[in-house]
Backbone as a chain_set.jsonl record, in Angstrom:
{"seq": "XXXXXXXXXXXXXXXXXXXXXXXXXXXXXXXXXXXXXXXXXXXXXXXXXXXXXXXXXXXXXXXXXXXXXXXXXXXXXXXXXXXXXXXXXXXXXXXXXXXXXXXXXXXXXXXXXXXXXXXXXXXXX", "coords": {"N": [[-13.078, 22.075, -28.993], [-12.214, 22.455, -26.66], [-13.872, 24.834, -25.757], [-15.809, 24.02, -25.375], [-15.422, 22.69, -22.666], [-14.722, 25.539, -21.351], [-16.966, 26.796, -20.17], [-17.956, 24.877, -18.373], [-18.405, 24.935, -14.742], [-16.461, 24.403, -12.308], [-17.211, 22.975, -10.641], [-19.066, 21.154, -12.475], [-17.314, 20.465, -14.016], [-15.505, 18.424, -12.527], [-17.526, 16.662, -11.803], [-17.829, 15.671, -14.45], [-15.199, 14.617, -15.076], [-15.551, 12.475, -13.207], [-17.34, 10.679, -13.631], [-16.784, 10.146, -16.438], [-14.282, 8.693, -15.757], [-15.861, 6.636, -14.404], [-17.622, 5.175, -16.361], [-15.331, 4.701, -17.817], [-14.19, 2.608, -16.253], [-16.371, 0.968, -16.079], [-16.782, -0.345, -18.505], [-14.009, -1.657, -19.06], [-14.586, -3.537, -16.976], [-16.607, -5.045, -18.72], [-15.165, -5.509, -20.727], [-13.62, -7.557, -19.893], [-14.957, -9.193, -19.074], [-16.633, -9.895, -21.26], [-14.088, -10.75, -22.773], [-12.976, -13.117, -21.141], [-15.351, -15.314, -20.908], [-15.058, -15.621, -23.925], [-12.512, -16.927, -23.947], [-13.275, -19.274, -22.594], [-14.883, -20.428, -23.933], [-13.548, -21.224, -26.384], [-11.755, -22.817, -25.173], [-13.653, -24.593, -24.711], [-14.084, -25.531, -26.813], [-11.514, -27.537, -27.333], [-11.529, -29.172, -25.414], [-10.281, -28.039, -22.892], [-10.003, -26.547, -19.556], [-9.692, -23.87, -18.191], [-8.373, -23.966, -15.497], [-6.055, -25.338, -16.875], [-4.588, -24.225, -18.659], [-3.871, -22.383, -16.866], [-2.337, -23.045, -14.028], [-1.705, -21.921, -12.475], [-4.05, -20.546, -11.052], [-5.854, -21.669, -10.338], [-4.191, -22.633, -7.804], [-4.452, -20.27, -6.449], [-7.528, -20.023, -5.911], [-7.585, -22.291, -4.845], [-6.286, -21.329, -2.014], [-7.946, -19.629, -0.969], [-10.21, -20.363, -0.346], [-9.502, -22.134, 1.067], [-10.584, -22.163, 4.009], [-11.832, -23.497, 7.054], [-14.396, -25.412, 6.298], [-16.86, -25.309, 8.724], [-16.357, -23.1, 9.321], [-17.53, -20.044, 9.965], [-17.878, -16.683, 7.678], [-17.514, -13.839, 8.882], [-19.336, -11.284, 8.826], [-18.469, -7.886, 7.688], [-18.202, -5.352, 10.169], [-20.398, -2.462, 10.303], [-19.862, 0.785, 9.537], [-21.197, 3.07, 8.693], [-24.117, 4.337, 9.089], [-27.665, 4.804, 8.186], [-29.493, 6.689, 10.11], [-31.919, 7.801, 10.162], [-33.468, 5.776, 9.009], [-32.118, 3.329, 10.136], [-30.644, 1.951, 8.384], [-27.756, 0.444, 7.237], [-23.774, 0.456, 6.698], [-20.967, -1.059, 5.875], [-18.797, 0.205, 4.426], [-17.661, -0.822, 2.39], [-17.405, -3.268, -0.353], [-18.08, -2.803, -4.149], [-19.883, -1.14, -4.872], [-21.667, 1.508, -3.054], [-24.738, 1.174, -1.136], [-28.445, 1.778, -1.9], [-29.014, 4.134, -0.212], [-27.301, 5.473, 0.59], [-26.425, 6.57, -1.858], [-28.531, 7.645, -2.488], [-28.38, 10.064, -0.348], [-25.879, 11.052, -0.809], [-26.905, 12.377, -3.628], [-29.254, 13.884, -2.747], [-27.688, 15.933, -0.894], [-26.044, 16.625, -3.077], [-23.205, 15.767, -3.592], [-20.446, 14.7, -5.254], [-18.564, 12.489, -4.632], [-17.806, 9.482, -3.106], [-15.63, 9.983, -0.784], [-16.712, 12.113, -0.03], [-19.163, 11.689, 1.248], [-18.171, 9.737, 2.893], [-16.655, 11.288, 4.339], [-18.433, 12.702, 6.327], [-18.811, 13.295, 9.237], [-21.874, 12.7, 10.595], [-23.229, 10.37, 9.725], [-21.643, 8.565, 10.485], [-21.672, 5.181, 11.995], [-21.921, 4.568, 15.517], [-21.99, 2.037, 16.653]], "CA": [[-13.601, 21.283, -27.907], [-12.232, 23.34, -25.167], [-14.506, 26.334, -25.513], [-17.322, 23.786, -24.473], [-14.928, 23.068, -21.259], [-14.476, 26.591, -20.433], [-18.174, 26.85, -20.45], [-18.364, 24.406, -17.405], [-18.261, 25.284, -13.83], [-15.268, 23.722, -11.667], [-18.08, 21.192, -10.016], [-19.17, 20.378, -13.844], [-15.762, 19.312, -14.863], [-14.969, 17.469, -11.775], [-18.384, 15.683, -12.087], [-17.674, 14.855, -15.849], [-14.061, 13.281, -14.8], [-15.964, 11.484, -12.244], [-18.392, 9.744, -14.813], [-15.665, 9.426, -17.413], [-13.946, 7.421, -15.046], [-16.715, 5.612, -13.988], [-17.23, 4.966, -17.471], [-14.309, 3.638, -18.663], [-13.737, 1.131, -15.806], [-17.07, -0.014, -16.422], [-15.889, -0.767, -20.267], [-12.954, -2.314, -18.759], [-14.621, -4.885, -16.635], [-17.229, -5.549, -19.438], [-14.443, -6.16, -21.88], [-12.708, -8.501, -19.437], [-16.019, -10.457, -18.856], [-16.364, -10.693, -22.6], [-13.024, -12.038, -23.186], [-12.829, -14.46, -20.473], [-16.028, -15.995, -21.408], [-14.788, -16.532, -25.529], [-11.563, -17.574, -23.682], [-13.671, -20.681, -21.9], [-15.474, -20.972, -24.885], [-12.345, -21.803, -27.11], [-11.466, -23.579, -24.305], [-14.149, -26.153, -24.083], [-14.024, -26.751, -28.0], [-10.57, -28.142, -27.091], [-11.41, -29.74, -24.164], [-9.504, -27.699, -21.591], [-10.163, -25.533, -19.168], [-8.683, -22.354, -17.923], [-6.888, -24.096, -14.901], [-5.032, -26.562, -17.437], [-3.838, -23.749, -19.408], [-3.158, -21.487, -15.941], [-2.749, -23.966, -13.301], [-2.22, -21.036, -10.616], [-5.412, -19.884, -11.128], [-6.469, -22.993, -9.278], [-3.859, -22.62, -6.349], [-4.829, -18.801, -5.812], [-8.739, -20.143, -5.651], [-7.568, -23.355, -3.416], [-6.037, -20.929, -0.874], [-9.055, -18.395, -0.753], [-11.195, -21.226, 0.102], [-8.859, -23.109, 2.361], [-11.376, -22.149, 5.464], [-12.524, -24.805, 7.123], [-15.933, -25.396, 6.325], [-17.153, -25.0, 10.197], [-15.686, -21.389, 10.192], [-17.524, -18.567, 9.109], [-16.897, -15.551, 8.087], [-17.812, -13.1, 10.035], [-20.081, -9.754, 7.985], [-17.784, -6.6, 8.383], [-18.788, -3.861, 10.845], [-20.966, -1.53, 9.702], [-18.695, 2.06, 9.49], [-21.917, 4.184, 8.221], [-25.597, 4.032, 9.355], [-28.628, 6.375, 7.991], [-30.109, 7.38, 11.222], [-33.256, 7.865, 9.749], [-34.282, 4.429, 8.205], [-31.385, 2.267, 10.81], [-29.946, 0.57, 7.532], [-26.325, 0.242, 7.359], [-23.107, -0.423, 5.517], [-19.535, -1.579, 5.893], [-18.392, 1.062, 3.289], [-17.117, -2.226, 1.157], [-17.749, -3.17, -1.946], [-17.68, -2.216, -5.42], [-20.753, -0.262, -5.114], [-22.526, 1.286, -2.354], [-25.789, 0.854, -1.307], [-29.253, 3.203, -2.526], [-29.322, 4.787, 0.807], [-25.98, 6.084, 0.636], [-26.363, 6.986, -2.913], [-29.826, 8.924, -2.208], [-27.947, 11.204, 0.929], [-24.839, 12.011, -1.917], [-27.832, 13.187, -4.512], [-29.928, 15.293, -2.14], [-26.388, 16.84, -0.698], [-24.792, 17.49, -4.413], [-21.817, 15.365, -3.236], [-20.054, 14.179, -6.367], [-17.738, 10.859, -4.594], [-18.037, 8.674, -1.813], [-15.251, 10.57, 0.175], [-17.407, 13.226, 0.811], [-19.995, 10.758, 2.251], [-17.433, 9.0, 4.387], [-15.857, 12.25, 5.654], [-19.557, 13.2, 6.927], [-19.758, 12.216, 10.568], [-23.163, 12.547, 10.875], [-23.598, 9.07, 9.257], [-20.282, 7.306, 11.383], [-22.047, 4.425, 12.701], [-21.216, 4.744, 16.789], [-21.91, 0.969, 17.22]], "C": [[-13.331, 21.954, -26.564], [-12.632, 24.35, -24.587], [-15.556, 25.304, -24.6], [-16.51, 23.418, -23.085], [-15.327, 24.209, -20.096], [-15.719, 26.988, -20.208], [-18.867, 26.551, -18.481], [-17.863, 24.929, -16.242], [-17.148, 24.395, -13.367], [-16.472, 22.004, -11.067], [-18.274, 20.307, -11.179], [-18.127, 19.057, -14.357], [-15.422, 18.462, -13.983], [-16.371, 16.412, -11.802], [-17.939, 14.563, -12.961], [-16.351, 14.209, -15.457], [-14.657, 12.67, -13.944], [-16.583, 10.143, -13.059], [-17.628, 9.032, -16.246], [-15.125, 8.068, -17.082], [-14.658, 6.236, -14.659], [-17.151, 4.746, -15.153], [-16.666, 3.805, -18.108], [-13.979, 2.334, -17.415], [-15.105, 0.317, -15.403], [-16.998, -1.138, -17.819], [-14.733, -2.178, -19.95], [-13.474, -3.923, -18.512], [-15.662, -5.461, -17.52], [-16.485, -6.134, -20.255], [-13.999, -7.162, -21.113], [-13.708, -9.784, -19.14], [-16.298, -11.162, -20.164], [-14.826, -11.653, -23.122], [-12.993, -13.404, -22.345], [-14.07, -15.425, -20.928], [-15.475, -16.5, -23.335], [-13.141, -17.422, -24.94], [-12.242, -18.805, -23.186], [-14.128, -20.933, -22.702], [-14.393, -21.355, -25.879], [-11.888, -23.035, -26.476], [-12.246, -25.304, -24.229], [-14.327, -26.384, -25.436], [-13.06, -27.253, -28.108], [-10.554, -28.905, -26.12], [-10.786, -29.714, -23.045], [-10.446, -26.975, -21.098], [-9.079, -24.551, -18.655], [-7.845, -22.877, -16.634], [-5.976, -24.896, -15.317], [-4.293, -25.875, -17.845], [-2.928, -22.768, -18.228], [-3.067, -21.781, -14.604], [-2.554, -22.398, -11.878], [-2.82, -20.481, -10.697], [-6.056, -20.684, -10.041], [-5.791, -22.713, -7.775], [-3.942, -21.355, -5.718], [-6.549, -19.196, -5.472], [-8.614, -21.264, -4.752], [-6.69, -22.274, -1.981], [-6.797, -20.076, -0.473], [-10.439, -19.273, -0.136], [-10.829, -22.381, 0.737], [-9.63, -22.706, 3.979], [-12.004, -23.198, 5.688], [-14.167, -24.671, 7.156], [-16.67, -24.895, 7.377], [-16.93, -23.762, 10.161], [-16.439, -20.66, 8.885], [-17.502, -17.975, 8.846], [-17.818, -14.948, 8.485], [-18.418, -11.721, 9.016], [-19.092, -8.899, 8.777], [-18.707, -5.706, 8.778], [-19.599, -2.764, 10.019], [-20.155, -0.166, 10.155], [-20.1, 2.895, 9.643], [-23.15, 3.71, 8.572], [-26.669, 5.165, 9.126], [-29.732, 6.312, 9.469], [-31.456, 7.167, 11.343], [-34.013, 6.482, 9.793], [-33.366, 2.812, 9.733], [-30.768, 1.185, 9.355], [-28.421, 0.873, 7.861], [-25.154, 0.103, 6.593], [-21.7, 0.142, 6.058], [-18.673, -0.452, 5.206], [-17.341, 0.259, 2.417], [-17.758, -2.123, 0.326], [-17.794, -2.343, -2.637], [-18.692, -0.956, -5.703], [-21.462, -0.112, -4.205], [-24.283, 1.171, -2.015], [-26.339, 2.091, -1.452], [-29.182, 3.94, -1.647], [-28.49, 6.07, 0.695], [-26.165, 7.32, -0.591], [-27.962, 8.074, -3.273], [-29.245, 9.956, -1.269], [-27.084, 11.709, -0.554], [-26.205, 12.93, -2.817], [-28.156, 14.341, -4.089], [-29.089, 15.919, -1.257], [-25.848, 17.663, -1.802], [-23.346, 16.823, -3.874], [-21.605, 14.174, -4.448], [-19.107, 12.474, -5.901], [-18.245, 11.044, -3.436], [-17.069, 9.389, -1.016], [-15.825, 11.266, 0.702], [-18.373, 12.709, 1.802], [-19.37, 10.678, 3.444], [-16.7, 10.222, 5.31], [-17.224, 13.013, 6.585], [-19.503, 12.395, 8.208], [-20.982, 11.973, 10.969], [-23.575, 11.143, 10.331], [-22.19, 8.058, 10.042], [-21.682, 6.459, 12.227], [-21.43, 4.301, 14.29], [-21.277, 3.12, 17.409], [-20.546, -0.076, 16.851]], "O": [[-14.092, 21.974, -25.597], [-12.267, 24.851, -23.523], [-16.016, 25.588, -23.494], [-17.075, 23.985, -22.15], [-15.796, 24.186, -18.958], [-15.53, 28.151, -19.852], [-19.578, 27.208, -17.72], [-16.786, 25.499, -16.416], [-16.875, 23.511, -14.179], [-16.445, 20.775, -11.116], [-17.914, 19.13, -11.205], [-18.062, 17.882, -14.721], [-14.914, 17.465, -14.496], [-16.074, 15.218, -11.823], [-17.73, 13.368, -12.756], [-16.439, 12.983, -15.537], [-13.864, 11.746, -13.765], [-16.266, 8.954, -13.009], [-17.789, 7.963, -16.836], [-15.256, 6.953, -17.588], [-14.201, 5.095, -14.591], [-17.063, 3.533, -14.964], [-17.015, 2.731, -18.597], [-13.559, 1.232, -17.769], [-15.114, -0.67, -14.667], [-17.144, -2.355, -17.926], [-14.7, -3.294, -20.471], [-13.215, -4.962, -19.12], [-15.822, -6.639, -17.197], [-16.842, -7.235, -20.675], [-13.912, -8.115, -21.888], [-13.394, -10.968, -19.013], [-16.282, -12.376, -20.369], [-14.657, -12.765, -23.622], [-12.987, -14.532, -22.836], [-13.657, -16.489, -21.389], [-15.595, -17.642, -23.777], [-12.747, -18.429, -25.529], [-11.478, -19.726, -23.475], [-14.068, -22.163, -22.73], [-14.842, -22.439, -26.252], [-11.668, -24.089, -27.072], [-11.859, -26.437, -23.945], [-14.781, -27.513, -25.622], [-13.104, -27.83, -29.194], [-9.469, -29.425, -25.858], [-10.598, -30.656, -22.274], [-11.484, -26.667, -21.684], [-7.855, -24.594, -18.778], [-6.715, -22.406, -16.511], [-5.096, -25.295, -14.554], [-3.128, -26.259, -17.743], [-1.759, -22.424, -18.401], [-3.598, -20.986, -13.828], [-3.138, -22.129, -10.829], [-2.426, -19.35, -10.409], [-6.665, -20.269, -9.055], [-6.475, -22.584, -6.76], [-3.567, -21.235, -4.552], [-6.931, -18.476, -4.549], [-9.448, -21.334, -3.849], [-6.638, -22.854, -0.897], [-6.417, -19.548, 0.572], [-11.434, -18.79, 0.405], [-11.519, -23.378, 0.951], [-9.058, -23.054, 5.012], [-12.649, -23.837, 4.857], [-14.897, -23.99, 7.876], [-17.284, -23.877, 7.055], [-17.37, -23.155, 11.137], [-16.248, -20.616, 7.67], [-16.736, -17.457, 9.659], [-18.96, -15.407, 8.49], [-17.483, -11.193, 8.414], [-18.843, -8.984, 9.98], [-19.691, -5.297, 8.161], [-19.102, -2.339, 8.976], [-19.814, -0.175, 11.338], [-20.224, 3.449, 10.736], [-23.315, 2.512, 8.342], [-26.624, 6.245, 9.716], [-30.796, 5.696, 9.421], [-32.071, 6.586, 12.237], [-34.978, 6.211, 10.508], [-33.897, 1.757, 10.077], [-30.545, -0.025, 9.397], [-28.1, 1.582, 8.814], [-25.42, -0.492, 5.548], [-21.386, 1.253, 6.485], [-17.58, -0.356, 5.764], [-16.353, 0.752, 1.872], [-18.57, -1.236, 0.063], [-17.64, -1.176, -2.278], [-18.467, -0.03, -6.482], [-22.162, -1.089, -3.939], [-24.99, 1.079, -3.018], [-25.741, 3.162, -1.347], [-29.306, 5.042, -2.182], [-28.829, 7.254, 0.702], [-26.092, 8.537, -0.422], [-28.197, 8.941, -4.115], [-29.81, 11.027, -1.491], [-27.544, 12.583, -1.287], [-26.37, 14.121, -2.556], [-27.804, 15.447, -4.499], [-29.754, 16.702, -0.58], [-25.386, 18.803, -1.761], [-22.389, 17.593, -3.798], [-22.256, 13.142, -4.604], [-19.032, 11.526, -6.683], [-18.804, 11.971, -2.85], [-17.735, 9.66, -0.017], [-15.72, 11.336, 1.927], [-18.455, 13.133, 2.955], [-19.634, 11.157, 4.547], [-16.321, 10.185, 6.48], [-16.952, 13.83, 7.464], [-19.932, 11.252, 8.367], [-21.194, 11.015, 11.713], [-24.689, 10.889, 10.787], [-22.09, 6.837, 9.922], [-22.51, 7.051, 12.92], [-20.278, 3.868, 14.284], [-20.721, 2.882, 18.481], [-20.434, -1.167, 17.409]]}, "num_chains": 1, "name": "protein.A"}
């Protein structure tokens, strides 16, 4: 197996651990969506639910939504902006947006650091 390694270029292999990774902690949160769902489903042929059996499940979701109704939140700053088109993005979340993910392609830039260390996309507003 390690002849086909030595085969690959240094970008190759750092790609392929990129995708591995990406990968497996897609696996991850699929397995964790499958269990929790047969966990509520066990659940409701007993007639519980999941905050009876884990009541601070409940007081970590009553303090995340202790804002008072009236108050809202506020969209984070946009960090990054494509120039071109004026879209935008926070550089949050789990996944960024196509824009972003079309500049990495037609660069060859394998992670989002490389994006974010590009100033040419720093949003100046």
């Amino acid at each position: 197996m390690s002849g086909e390694f030595s085969k690959l270029s240094d970008l190759e292999l750092v790609s392929l651990i990129h995708r591995t990774q990406q990968e497996i902690e897609q696996r991850k949160e699929s397995g964790k969506e499958r269990l929790r769902a047969e966990i509520e489903e066990k659940l409701k042929m007993f007639g519980f639910e999941l905050n009876d059996i884990f009541p601070e499940t409940a007081k970590k979701a009553r303090k995340t939504s202790s804002r008072n109704a009236d108050e809202e939140r506020k969209p984070a700053r946009a960090k990054f902006k494509n120039h071109a088109s004026g879209e935008t993005w926070s550089g949050r979340g789990p996944r960024p947006p196509q824009w972003v993910k079309d500049i990495m392609r037609a660069r060859g830039w394998e992670s989002l650091e490389q994006f974010k260390a590009c100033e040419e996309f720093h949003s100046q507003d």
